[in-house]
N, CA, C and O atoms as CSV, one atom per row, in Angstrom:
chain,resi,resn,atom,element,x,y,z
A,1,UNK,N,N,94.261,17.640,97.542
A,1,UNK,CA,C,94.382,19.010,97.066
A,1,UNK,C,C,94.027,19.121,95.586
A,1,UNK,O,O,93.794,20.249,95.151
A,2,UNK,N,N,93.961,18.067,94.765
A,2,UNK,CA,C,93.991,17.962,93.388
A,2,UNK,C,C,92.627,18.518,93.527
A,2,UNK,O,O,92.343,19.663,93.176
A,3,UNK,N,N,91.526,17.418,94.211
A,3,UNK,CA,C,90.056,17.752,93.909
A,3,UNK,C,C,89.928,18.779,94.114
A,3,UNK,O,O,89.212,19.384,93.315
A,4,UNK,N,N,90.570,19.624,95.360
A,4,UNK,CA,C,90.193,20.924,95.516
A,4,UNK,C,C,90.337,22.217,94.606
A,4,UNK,O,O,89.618,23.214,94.676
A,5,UNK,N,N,91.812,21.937,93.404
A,5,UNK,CA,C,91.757,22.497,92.279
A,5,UNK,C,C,90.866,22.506,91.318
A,5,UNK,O,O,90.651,23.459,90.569
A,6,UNK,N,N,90.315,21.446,91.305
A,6,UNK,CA,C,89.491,20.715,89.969
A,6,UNK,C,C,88.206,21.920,90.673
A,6,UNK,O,O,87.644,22.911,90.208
A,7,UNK,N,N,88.165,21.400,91.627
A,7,UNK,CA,C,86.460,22.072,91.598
A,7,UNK,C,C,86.439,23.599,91.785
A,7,UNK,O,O,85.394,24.221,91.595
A,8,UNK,N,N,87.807,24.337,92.231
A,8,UNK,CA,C,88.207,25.283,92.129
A,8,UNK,C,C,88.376,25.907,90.594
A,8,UNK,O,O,88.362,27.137,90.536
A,9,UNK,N,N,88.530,25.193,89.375
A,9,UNK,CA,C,88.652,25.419,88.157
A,9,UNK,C,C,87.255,25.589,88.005
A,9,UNK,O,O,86.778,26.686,87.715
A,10,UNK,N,N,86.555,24.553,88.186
A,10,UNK,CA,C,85.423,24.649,87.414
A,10,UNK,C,C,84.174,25.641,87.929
A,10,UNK,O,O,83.054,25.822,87.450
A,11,UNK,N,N,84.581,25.990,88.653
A,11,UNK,CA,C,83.720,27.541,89.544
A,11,UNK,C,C,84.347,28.449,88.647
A,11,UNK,O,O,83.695,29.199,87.920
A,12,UNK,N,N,85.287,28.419,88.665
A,12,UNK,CA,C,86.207,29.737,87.320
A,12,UNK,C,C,85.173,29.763,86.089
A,12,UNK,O,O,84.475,30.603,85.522
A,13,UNK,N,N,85.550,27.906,85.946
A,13,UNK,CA,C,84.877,27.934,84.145
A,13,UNK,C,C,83.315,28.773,84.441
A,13,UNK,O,O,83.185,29.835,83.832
A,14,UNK,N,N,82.452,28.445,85.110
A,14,UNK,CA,C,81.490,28.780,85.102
A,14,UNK,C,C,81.144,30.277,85.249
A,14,UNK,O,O,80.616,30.923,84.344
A,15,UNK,N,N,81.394,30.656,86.151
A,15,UNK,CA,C,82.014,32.361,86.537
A,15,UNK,C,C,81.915,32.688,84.757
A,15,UNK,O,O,80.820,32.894,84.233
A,16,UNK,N,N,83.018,32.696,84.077
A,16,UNK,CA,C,83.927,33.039,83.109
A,16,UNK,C,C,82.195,32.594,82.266
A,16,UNK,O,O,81.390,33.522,82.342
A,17,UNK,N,N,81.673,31.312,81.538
A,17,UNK,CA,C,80.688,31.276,81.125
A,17,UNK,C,C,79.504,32.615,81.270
A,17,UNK,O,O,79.114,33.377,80.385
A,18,UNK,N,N,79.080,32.555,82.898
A,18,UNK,CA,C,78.057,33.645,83.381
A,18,UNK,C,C,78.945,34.641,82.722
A,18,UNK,O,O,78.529,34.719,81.566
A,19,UNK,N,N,79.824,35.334,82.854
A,19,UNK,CA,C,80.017,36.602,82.478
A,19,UNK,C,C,80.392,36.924,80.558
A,19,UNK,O,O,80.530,38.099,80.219
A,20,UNK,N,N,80.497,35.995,79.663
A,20,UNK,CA,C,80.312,35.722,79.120
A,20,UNK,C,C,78.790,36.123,78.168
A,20,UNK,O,O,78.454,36.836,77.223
A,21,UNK,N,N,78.166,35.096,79.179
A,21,UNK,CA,C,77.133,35.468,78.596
A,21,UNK,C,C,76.154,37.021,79.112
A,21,UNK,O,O,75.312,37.595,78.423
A,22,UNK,N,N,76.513,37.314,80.203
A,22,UNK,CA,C,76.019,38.898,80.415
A,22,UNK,C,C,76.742,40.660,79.286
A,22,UNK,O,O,76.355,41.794,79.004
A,23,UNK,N,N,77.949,39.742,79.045
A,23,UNK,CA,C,78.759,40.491,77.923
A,23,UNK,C,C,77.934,40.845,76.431
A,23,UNK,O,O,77.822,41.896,75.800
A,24,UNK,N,N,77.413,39.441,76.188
A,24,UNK,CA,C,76.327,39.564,74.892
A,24,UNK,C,C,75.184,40.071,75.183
A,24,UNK,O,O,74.612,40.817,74.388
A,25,UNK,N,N,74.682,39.757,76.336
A,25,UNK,CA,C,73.250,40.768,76.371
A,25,UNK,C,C,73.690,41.922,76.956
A,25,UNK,O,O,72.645,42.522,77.206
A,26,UNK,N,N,74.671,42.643,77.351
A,26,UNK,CA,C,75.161,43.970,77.519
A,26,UNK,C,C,75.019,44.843,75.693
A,26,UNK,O,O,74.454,45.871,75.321
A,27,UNK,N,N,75.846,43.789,74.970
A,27,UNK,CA,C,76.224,44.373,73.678
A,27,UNK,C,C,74.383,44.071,73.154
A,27,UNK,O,O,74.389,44.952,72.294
A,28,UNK,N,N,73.550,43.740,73.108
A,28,UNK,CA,C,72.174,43.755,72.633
A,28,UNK,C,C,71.921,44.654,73.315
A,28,UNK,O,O,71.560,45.649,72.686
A,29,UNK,N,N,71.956,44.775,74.607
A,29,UNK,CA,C,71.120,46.278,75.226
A,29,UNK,C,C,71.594,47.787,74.736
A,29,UNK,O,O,70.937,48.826,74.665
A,30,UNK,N,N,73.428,47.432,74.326
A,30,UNK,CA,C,74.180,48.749,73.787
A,30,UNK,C,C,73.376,49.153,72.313
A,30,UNK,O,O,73.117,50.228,71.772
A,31,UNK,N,N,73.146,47.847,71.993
A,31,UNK,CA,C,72.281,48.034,70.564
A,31,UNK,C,C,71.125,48.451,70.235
A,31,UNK,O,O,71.142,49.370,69.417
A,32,UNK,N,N,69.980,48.054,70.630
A,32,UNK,CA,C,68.607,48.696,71.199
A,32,UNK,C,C,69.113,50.032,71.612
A,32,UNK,O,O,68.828,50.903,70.790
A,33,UNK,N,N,69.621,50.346,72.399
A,33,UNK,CA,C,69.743,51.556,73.217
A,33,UNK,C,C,69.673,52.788,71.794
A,33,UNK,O,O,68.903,53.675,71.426
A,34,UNK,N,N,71.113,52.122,71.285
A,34,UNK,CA,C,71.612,53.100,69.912
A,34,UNK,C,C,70.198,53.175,69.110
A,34,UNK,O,O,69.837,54.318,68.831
A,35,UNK,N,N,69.337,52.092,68.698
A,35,UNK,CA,C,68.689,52.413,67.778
A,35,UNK,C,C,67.420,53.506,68.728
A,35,UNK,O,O,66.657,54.294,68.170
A,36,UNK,N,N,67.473,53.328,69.826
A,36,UNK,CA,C,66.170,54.104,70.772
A,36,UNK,C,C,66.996,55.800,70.379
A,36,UNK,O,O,66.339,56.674,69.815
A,37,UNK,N,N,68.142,55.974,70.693
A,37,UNK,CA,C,68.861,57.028,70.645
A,37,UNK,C,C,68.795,57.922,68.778
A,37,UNK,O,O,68.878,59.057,68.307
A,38,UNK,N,N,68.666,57.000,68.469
A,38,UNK,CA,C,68.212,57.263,66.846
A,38,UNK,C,C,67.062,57.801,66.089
A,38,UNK,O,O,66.898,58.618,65.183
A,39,UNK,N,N,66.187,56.873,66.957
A,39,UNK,CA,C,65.214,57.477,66.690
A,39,UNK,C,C,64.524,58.627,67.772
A,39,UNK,O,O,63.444,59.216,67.725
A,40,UNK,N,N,65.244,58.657,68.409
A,40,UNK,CA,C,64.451,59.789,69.162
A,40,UNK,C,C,65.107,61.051,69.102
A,40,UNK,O,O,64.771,62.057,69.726
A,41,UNK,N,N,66.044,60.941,68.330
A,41,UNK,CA,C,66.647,62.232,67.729
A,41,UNK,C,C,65.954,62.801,66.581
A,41,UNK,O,O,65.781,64.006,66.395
A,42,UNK,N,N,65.467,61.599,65.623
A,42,UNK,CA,C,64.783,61.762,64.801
A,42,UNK,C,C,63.060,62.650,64.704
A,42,UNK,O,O,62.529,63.574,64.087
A,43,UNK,N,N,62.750,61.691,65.698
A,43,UNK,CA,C,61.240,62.483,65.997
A,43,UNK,C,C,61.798,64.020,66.801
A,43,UNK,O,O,61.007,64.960,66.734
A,44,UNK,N,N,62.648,64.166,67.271
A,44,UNK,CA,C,62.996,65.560,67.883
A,44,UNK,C,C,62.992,66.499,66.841
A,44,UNK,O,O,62.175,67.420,66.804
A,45,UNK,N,N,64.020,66.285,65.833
A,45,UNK,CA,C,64.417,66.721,64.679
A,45,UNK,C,C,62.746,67.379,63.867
A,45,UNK,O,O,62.441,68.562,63.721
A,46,UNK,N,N,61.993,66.250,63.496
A,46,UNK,CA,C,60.906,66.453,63.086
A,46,UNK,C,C,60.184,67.722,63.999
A,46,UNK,O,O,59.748,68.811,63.626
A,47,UNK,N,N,60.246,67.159,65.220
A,47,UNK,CA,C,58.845,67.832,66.129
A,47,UNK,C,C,59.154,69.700,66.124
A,47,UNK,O,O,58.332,70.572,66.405
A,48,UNK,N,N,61.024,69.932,65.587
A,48,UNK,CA,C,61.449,71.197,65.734
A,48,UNK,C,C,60.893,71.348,64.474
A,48,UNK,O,O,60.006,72.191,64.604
A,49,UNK,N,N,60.959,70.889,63.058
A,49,UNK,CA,C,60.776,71.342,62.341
A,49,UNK,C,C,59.203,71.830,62.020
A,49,UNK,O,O,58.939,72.808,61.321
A,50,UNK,N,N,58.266,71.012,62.624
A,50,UNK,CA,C,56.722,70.962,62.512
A,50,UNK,C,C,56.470,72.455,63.707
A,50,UNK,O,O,55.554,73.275,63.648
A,51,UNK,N,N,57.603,72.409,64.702
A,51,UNK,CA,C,56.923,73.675,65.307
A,51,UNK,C,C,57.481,74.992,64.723
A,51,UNK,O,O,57.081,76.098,65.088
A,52,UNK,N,N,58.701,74.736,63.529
A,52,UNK,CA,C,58.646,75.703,62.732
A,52,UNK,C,C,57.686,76.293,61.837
A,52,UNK,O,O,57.259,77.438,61.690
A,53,UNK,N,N,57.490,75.297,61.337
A,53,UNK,CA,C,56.027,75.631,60.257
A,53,UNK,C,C,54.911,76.422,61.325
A,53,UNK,O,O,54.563,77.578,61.085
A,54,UNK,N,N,54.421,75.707,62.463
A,54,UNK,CA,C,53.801,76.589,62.762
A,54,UNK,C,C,53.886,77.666,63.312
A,54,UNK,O,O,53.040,78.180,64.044
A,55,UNK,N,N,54.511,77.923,63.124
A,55,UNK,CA,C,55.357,79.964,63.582
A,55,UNK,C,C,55.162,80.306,62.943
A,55,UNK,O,O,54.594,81.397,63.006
A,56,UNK,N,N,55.539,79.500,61.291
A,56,UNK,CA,C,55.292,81.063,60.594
A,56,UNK,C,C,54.169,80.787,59.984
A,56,UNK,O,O,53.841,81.754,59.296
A,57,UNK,N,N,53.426,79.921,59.912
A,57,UNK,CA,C,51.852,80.057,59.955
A,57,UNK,C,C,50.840,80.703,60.603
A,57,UNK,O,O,49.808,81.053,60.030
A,58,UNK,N,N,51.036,80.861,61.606
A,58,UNK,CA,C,50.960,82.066,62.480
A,58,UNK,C,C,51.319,83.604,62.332
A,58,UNK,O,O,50.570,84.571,62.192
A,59,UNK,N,N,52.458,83.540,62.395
A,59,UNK,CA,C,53.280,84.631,61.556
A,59,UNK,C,C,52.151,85.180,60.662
A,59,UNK,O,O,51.636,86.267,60.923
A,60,UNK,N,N,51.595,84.109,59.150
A,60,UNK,CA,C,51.510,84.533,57.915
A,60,UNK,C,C,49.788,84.993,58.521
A,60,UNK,O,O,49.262,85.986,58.018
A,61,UNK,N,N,49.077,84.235,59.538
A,61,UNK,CA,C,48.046,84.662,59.709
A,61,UNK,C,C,47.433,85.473,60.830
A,61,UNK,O,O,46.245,85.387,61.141
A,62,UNK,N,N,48.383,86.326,61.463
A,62,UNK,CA,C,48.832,87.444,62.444
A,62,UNK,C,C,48.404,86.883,63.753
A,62,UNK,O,O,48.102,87.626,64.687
A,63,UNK,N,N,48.374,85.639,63.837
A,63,UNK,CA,C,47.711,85.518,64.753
A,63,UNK,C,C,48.532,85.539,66.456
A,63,UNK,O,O,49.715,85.216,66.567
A,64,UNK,N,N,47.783,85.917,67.524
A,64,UNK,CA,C,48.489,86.368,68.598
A,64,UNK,C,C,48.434,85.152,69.774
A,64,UNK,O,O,47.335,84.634,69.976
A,65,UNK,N,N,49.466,84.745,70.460
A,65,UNK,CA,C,49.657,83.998,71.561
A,65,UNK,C,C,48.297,84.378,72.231
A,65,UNK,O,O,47.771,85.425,71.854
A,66,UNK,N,N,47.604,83.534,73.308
A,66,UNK,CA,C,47.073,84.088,74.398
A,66,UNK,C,C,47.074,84.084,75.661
A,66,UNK,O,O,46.339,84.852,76.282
């Protein structure tokens, strides 16, 4: 019964290792993610402001939708 603990432990240890290490590349993917989330707020931010300008560039040069 001993061996059967032992090798019963060491399926744990390993288990416990694998998940371990899926924990750190979870927290790298949480990370990437944030910086993807960052910047794509960013270019949003921009792309509203650039389609402001052209409104009222438009605006300033009467020009009409078609």
């Amino acid at each position: 019964m001993v061996e059967a603990d032992n090798v019963g432990l060491e399926h744990l240890r390993h288990i416990r290792g694998a998940v371990d290490g899926l924990r750190d590349d979870m927290r790298e993917v949480k990370s990437r993610l944030g910086i993807l989330e960052s910047q794509y707020a960013n270019l949003s931010n921009r792309l509203d402001r650039v389609d402001g300008r052209i409104e009222r560039i438009e605006r300033r040069l009467d020009l009409a939708e078609a």
